[in-house]
N, C-alpha and C positions, 0 to 999 in steps of 0.2 A: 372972719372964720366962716367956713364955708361947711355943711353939715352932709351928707349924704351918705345913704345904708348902700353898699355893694359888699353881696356876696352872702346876703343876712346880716352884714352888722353893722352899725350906723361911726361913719368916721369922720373926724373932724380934721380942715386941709386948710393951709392958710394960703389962698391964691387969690390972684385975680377973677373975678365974676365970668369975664371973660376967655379964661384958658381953655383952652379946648378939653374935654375930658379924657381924650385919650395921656396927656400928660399928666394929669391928675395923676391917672391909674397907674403908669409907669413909673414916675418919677416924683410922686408923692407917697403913694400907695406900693410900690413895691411888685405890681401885677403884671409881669413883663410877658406874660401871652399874648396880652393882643398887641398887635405887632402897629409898626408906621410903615405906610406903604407910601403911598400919594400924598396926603396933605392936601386932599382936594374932594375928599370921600367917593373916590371913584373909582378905585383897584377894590375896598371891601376887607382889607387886610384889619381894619381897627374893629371891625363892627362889634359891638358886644349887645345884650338884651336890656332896654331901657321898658320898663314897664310891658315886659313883655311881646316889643317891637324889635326885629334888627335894627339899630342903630348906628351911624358912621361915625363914631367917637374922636376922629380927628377934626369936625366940623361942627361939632356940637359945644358949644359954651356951657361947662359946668355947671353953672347957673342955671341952664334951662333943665337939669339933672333934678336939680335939689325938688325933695319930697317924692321921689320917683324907685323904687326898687332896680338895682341896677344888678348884670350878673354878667360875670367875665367866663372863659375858657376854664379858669382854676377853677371854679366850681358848678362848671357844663353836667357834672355828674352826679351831683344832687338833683338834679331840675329832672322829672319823671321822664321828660319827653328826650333831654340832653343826653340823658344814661340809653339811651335808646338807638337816640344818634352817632355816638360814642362808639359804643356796640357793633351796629352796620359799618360805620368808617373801620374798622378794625378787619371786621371779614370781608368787604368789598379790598380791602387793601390801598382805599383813596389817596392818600397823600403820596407824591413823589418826595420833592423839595419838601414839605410842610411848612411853608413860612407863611403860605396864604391861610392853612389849613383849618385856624384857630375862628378866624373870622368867617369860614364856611360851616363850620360847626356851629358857627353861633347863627347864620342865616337861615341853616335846615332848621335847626332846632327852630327856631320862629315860624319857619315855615307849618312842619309839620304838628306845631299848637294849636296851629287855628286850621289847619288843610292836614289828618289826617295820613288818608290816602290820594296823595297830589296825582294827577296825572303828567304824563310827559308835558304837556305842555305848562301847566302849571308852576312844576318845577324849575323848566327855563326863565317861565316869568320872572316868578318868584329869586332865581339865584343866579343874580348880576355881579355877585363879587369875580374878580378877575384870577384865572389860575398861570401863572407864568411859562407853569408845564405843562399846560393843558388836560388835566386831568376829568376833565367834566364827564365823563360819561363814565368812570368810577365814581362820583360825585353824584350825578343822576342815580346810579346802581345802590349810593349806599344809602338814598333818600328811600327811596322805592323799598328797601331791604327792611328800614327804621320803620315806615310806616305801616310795612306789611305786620310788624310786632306788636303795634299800639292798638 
């Protein structure tokens, strides 16, 4: 039995050490926002906030989870900085598709915890999740937007 808190509350999953946590989340847990893109953590589509880091939850072994605050898309809107991010994505009008969308909300949101006010460049750094519609420069607009709030 495998123990870990997402979302604020501590749940208990009976899997391998090894499962990736983004299947935890889905298919144990019920938390079908963060999405599978790749299976290689390199589209950005899983990322969720592991201790207040983006995280590529398709590549990460549950086990390296356990004792770590974990926080998916479902509850991006508790999180001070999430509710912010949420916000700008809304009036920027970022998502096309939205299927990457959830795992770039979980990237800004990290971003902008620890980087405020990012600069253009920073926010490139910073936001490697891949958009299929190319939407980054709404993206860029709604990071800039969030942080001008905080």
């Amino acid at each position: 039995m495998i123990e870990l808190t997402v979302n604020g509350t501590v749940r208990q999953v009976e899997v391998e050490a090894d499962t990736p946590l983004l299947w935890v989340l889905r298919e144990q847990l019920g938390l079908t926002g963060t999405k599978y893109g790749c299976g290689i953590a390199q589209c950005g589509a899983c990322t969720v906030l592991v201790d207040g880091q983006a995280t590529r939850s398709c590549s990460l072994p549950v086990e390296a989870a356990v004792g770590q605050p974990i926080v998916t898309i479902e509850a991006i809107e508790a999180h001070p900085v999430g509710a912010k991010v949420v916000e700008a994505w809304v009036a920027a009008q970022a998502p096309q598709c939205g299927y990457c969308q959830s795992g770039q909300v979980m990237a800004a949101t990290a971003l902008l915890a620890t980087t405020p006010k990012p600069t253009p460049d920073e926010i490139r750094e910073a936001m490697t999740n891949i958009c299929r519609c190319g939407t980054y420069n709404a993206i860029a607009e709604a990071i800039t937007l969030a942080g001008a709030s905080l």
